[in-house]
N, C-alpha and C positions, 0 to 999 in steps of 0.2 A: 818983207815978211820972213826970207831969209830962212824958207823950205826945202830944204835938203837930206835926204836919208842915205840915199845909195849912191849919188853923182850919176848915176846913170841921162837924168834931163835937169835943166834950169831950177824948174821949181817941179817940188815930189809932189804928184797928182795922187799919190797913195796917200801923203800927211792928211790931204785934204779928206781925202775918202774914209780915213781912218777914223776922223774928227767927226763925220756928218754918222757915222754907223754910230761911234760913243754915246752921242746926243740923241741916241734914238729916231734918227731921221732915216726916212724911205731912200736910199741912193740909187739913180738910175745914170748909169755913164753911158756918155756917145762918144764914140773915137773912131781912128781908120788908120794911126799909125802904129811905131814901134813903141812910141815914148807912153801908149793907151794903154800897155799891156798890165802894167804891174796894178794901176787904179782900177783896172775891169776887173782882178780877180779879189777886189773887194766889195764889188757893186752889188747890190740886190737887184739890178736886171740892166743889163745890155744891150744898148746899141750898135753896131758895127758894121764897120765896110771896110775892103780892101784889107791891110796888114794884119788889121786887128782881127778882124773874122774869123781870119786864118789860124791867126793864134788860138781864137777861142776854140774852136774846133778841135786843133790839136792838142787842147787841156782839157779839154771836154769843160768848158765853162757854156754855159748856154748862154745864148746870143741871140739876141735881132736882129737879121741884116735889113738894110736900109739903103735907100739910094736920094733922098734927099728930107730935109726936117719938115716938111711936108706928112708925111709917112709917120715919124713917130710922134709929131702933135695929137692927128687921128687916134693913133694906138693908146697914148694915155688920157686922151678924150674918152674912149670906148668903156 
């Protein structure tokens, strides 16, 4: 697919995020590391744990912590 913006990871999880917002799609990202960071602050709602949390927190991006996809099935079930 040959996804790449910044090199920062393999394939840019932003292209993708960037692409689902365009098309008028609902985007909700799950992540917990470093490489989650730059796709969550395009998401329209947040999953996170661990690395990423932390980031969110300190960007003031709003977030849901989580501790297994158990938890966020519920949450968009609800």
């Amino acid at each position: 697919m040959g996804l790449l913006l910044c090199g920062n990871c393999g394939t840019c999880k932003t292209t993708l995020m960037e692409k689902l917002n365009k098309e008028g799609h609902q985007a909700v990202y799950i992540g917990d590391s470093y490489s989650d960071t730059c796709p969550a602050e395009h998401a329209d709602h947040v999953f996170a744990r661990d690395v990423l949390y932390e980031y969110c927190l300190e960007n003031s991006i709003p977030a849901t912590p989580f501790n297994d996809f158990r938890e966020i099935i519920e949450q968009l079930q609800a």
